[in-house]
ZAMARGU-4260 file (C-alpha; in steps of 0.2 Angstrom, whole numbers, plus 5000, padded with zeros to 4 digits):
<rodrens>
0) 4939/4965/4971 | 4941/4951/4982 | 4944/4952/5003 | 4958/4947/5010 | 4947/4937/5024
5) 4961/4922/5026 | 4973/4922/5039 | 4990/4914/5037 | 4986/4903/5054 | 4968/4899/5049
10) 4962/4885/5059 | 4949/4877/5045 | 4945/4880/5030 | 4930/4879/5017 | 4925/4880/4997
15) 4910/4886/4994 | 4905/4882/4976 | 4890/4888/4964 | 4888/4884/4943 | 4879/4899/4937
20) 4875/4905/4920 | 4888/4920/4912 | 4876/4933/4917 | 4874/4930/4934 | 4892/4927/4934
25) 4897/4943/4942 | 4881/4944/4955 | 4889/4927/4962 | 4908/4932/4960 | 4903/4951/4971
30) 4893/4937/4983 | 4905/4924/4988 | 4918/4940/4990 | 4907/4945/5004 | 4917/4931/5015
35) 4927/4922/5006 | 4947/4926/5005 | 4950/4919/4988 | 4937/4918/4972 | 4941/4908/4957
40) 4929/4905/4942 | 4929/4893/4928 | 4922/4894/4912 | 4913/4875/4904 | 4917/4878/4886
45) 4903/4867/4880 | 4890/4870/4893 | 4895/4889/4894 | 4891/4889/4912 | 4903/4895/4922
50) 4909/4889/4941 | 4913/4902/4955 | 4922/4896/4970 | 4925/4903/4985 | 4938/4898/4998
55) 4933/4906/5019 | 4938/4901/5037 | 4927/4889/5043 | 4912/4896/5053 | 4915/4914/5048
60) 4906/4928/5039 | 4889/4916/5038 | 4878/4930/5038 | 4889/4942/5027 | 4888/4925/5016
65) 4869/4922/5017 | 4864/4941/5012 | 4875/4941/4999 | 4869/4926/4990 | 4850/4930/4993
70) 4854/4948/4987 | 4862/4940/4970 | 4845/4927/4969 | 4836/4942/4967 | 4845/4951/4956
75) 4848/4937/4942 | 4831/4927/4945 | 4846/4912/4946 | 4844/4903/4961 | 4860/4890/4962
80) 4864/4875/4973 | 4876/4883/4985 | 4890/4867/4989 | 4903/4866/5003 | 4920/4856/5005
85) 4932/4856/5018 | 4947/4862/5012 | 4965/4858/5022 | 4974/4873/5028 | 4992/4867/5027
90) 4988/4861/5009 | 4979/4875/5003 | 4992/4888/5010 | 5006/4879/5001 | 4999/4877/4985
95) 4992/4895/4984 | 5010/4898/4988 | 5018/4887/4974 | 5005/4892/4964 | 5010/4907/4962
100) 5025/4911/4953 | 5033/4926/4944 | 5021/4938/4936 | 5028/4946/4922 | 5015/4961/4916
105) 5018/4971/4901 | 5035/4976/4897 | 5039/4984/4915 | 5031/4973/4927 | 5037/4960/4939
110) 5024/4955/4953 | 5031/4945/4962 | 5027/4934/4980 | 5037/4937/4996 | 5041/4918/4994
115) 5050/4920/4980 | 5070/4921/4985 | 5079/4926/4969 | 5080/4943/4960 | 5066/4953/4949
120) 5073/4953/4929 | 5084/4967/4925 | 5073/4982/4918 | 5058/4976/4927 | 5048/4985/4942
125) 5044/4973/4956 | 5031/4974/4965 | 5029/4962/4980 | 5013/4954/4988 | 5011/4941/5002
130) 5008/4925/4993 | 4999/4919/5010 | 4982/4931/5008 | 4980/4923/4990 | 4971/4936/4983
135) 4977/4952/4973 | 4993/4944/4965 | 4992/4949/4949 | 4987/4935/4942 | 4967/4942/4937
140) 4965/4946/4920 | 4956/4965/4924 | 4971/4966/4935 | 4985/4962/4921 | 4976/4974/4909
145) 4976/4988/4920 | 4995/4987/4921 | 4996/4987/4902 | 4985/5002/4902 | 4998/5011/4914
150) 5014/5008/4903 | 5002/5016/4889 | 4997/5029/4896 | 5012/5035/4908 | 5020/5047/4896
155) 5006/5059/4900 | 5015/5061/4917 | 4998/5061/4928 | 4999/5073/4944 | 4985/5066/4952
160) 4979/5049/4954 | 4966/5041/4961 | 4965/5021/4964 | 4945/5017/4967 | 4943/4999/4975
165) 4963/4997/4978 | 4961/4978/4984 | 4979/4974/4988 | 4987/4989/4983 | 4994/4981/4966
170) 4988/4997/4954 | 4994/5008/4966 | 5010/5003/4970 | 5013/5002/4951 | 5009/5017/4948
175) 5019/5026/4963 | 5035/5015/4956 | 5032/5020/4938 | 5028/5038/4939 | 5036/5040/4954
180) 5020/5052/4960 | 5009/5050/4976 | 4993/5039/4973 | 4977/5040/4985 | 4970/5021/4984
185) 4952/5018/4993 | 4942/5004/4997 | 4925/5002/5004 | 4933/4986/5014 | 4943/4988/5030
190) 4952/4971/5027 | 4957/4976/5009 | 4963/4993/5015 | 4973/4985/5029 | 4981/4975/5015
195) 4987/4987/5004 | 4994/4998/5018 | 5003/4980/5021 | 5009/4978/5005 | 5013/4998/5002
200) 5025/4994/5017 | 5032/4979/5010 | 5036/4990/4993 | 5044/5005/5005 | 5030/5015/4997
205) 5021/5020/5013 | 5026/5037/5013 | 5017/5039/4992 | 5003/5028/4996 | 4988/5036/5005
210) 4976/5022/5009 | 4960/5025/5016 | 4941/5016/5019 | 4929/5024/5007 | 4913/5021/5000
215) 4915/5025/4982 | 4911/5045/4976 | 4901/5047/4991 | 4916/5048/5002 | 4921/5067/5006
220) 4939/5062/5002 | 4938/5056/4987 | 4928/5074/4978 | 4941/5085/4989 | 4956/5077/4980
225) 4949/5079/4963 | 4949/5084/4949 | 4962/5068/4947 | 4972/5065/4929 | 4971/5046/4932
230) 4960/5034/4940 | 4959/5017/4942 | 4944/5009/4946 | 4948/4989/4943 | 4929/4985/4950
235) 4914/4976/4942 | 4904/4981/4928 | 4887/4985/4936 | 4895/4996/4950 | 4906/5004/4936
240) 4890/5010/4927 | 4884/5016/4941 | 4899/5028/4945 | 4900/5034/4926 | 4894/5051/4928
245) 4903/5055/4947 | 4921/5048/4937 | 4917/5060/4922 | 4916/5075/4933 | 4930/5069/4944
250) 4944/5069/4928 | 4955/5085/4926 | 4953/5088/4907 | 4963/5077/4897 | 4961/5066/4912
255) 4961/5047/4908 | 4951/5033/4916 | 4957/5015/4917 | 4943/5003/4919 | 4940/4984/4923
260) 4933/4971/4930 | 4921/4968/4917 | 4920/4954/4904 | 4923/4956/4886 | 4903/4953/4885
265) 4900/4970/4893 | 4912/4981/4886 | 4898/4990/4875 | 4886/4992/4891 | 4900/5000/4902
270) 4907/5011/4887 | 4888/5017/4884 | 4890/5022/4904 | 4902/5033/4901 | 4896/5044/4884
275) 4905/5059/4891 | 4923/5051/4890 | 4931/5046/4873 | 4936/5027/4871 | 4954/5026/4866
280) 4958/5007/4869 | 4950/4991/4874 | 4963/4979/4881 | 4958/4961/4881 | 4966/4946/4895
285) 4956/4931/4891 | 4939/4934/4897 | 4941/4951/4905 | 4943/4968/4897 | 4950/4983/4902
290) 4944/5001/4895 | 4956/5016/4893 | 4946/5031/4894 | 4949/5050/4892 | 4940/5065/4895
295) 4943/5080/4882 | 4956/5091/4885
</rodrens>
């Protein structure tokens, strides 16, 4: 969901701040992770308005940066005051590092940070990212509930699996290490695939993990693998809806889809998306939801 557009030796560094309203959250949060590296957002329990931030180098992806916030303007009729801070490097880098301890998810998983020197817990699979990129560490919510979803569902044994918009690879990898299958994982970013093959590497799970640039179902690669008995598609709700009826046809029957990125609040609007697949659980990580779908068997 979010590039991986920081490098570890990052001469400058910038936040790029906006206070939006919760339903132009996910129009700003897609904008600012058009060129930054790392997106946060806050929620103001009183005034219910919620503050996106975005960390990028200094200087770089303006454009990308410009486009993506008039495009969100228009969509929303929400037309924030975009504010910039320098952010220090060395500081930031440390305390994304220290900031990111052990991940426990679910009762199987350990996502842990290469800076991290001791051992995984017994009984737990470990699933290592590079702390430095501060992005896809597990920490997310839609992320968290997606691994959930896995241990639920993984005594169907899936064949094929498919992981739409793979980020950093975390879904992916967990998947390979818990069903012990291969797993083609996709994203429309070249950063974001570069990363995963990174991390797929890091995990010795290169040789299971196909990674490829694609631009969602349109891509040729993506309908020649299917039909597919499980797909993740950790993404944003509005994209999600979009893609309902080219995931339906791309489940094998009794094929489950595992979706996220979406807030509680639009649960029913991305359910009502996908009429042709039965709801079998909603799975809830403080503001985010995750939705286990299956297609009849």
């Amino acid at each position: 969901m979010t590039k991986n557009r920081i490098s570890r030796h990052a001469t400058g560094l910038e936040t790029i701040r906006v206070e939006v309203p919760e339903e132009a959250l996910e129009a700003f949060e897609a904008a600012l992770s058009e060129a930054c590296g790392a997106i946060g957002f806050f929620l103001d329990e009183e005034t219910r308005i919620w503050t996106v931030e975005g960390v990028k180098e200094r200087g770089m992806y303006e454009d990308e940066l410009a486009s993506a916030l008039a495009i969100a303007v228009l969509v929303t009729e929400v037309d924030p005051v975009v504010t910039r801070f320098e952010t220090p490097t060395d500081d930031w880098l440390a305390r994304t590092a220290s900031a990111f301890p052990e991940q426990l998810v679910g009762e199987r998983f350990a996502i842990r940070g290469t800076h991290l020197t001791d051992t995984a817990p017994t009984g737990r699979i470990e699933i290592l990212v590079d702390a430095g990129v501060a992005f896809g560490s597990g920490e997310h919510g839609s992320t968290r509930g997606c691994l959930r979803a896995l241990e639920g569902i993984a005594h169907r044994r899936p064949q094929r699996i498919l992981d739409l918009g793979t980020g950093s690879g975390i879904l992916a990898m967990g998947a390979a290490k818990l069903l012990h299958r291969p797993v083609l994982a996709t994203d429309i970013d070249p950063w974001s695939v570069r990363t995963a093959r990174e991390n797929a590497r890091r995990n010795q799970l290169h040789r299971q993990l196909r990674v490829l640039r694609a631009d969602g179902w349109t891509s040729p690669v993506l309908t020649h693998n299917a039909p597919y008995d499980l797909v993740f598609a950790n993404i944003l709700a509005r994209p999600l809806t979009m893609m309902a009826q080219s995931l339906t046809h791309a489940l094998a029957p009794g094929g489950t889809a595992i979706l996220a990125g979406l807030l509680a609040s639009q649960i029913n609007w991305v359910r009502g998306a996908h009429r042709g697949l039965k709801l079998e659980r909603v799975i809830r990580e403080g503001q985010w939801a995750c939705l286990v779908l299956r297609r009849a068997g």
